[in-house]
N, C-alpha and C positions, 0 to 999 in steps of 0.2 A: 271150486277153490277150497282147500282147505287149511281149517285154523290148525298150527300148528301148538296150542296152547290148551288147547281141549281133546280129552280124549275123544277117536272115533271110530267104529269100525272100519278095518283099514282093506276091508271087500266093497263097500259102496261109497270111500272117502272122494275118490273120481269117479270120471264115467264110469258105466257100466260099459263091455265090450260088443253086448248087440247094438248100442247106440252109434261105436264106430263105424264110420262108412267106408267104402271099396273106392279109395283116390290112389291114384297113382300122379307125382311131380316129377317133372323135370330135374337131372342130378343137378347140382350138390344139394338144391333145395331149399326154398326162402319157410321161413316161421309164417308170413303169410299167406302162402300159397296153402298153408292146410287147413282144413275145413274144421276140425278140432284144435283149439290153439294149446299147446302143452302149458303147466304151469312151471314155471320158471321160478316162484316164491317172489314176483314182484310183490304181492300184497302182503302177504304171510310171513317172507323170513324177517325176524328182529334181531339184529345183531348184539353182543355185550363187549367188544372190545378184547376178543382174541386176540387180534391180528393185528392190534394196535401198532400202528408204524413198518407193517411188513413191505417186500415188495416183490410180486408175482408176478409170472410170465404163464399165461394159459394159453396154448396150443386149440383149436376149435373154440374160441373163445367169444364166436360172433352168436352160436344159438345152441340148443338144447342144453347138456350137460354144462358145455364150458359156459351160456349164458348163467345155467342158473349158479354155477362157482364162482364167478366173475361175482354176481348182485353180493352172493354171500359174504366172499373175501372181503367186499369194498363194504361192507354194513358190518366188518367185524375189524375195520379199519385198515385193511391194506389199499395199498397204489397196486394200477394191474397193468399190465402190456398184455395186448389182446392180437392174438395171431389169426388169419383166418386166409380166405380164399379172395381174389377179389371183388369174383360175381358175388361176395357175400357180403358185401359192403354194406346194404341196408341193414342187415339184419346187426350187425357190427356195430353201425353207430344207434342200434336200437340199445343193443347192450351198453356201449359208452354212455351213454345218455345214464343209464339207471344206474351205473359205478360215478358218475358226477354228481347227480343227485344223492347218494350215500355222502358227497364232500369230500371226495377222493380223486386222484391221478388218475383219468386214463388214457392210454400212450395206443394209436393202433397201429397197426402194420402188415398189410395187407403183403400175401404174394404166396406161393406152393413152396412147402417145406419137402419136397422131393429135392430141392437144390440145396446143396451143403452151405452156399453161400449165402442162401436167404435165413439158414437157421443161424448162422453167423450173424448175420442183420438181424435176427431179432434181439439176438443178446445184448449187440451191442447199441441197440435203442435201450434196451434193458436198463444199460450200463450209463450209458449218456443222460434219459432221460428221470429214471429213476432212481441214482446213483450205487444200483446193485440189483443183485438177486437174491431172496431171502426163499422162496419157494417156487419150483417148476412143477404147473402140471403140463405136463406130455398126455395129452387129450383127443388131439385130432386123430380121427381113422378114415380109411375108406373101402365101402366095400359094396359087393354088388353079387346079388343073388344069382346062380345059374343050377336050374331045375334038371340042367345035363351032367350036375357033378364037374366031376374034373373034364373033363370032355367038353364042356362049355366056357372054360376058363381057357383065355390066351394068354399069350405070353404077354399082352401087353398089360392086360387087367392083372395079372401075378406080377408082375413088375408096379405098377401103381400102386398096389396094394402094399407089396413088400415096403418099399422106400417111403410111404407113408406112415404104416402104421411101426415100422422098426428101424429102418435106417435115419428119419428125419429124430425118433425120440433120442436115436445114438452119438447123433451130430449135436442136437439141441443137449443134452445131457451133459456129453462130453465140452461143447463150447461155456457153456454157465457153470461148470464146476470150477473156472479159473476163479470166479468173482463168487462165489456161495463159500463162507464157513462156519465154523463149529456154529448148532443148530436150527442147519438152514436142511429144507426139508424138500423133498422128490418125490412127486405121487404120478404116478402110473395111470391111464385107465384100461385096466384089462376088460375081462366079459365071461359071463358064463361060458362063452364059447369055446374059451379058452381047455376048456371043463368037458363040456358038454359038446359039440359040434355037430353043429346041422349040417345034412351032406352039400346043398344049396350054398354053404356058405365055407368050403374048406381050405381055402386059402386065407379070407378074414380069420379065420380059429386058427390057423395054423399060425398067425403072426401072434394071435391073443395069448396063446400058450407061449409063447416065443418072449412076449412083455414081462407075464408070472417069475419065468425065470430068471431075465435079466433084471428083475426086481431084488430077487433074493440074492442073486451073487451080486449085483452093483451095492447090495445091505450092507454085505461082508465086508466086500473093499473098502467102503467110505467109514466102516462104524469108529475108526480107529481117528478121521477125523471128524468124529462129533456132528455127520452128518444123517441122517434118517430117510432111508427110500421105501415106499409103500405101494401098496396099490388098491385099488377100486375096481371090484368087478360085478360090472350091473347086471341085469340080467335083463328082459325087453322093455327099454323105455321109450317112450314117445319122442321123437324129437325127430327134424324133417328127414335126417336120413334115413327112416324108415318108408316113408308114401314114394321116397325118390331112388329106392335100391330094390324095392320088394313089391314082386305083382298084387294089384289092388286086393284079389280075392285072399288073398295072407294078411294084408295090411287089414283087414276086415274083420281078420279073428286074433289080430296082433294080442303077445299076454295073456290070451284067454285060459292058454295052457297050465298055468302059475298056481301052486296052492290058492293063492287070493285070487283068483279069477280074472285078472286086466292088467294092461299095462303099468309099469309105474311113470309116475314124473320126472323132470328134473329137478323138480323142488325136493326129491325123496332123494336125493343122492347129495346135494351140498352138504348139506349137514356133516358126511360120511370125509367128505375131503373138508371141512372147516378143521375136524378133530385131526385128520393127521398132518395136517399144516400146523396145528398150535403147539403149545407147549403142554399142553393136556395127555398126548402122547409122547410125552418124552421118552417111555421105555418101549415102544415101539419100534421095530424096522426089520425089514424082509416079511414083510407081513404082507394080508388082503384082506378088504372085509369084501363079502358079498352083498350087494343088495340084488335083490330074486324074488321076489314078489314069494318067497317060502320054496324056492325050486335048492333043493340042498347042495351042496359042493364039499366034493372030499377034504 
């Protein structure tokens, strides 16, 4: 676990990567089904009142990434509606639990944002319970390795993929734009893949490049109403959908590839979405910042 207050080398701040073990879960994947548990910044993020009064909708909001946005947002004082799967229910109220204890809202709402009308329902818990939306991340992805390239990709897994990682951010984006204005803010989560694409993985990169750009042009469109859309693109972090999309012997040397040698956290990536949620980036949008453990992007 590490202090975020103390400088540290940031090659041996987590595990080392020989310490990872070859697990393979069951999809979508519980936080404790893995044998290494990611850190989330339960212990280490301290909030200062960013977010003071906001109100967010996170999309994957029950573990990895969206948990540790979720702890962040609600310890930099926002209220959160939390999206997720239903089998992901534990993990979900694992997250609620740590935005309550912050002394904040949290609103869940379980169900597959492949239905247009379930990303309606989120909003409009949003709406009801929160009485607005002040920042969306669009967060959820899914995706699933096949070692055969495109040749091992069906139509059904290309379809799953598509409608999750771009048609749910299109429907969630467009339904919360009625109630979001002047500096309410939009973050993306793209991926190095977007960039970079593993052949294993060309239908997930195919949608991640797909996010990059509806990033930049939904920028254009909204900038005239004083709204800011961004994006976040990580590069291998730990979080369960990794042991539960990716054959053990890869999950084994996950990250290793990375100037810094291992995976990152999720605790390494909140930070990245606290800033383009606050007003600290005001002159910000159509933007990404990369986190990549030092792997570069054009």
């Amino acid at each position: 676990m590490a202090d975020q207050h103390t400088p540290q080398d940031p090659t041996d701040q987590y595990r080392d990567p020989d310490d990872q073990t070859a697990q393979k879960i069951d999809h979508p994947g519980e936080t404790s089904d893995m044998e290494q548990q990611p850190d989330h910044g339960e212990e280490s993020y301290v909030g200062s009142g960013k977010l003071e009064g906001r109100r967010a909708v996170i999309t994957g909001g029950d573990s990895g990434i969206g948990r540790a946005v979720a702890i962040a947002f609600a310890r930099e004082g926002a209220d959160v509606v939390l999206s997720y799967l239903p089998e992901e229910q534990e993990d979900a109220e694992v997250t609620a639990g740590h935005v309550r204890d912050a002394g904040r809202t949290a609103v869940l709402v379980p169900g597959d944002i492949r239905s247009e009308e379930h990303c309606q329902e989120i909003v409009d818990r949003a709406v009801a319970e929160l009485g607005g939306i002040d920042v969306l991340v669009n967060n959820a992805a899914y995706q699933m390795a096949q070692e055969d390239g495109i040749f091992g990709i069906t139509t059904e897994q290309l379809d799953r993929v598509m409608k999750t990682n771009i048609y749910a951010m299109f429907w969630l984006t467009k339904a919360a734009l009625a109630h979001m204005g002047a500096g309410s803010t939009i973050i993306n989560t793209a991926s190095i893949q977007g960039y970079q694409p593993s052949p294993q993985l060309l239908d997930y990169a195919t949608t991640k490049a797909g996010i990059l750009n509806f990033t930049k042009g939904l920028a254009q469109q909204l900038a005239e109403k004083g709204i800011r859309v961004n994006a976040v693109a990580p590069g291998p972090i730990w979080t369960p959908l990794i042991p539960a999309t990716m054959d053990a012997e890869k999950v084994e040397q996950f990250g290793a590839d990375t100037p810094l040698g291992r995976a990152g956290q999720p605790a390494e990536l909140a930070p990245a979405y606290v800033f383009l949620a606050s007003q600290e980036s005001s002159y910000i949008s159509g933007e990404r910042i990369g986190v990549t453990g030092g792997k570069p992007l054009p």
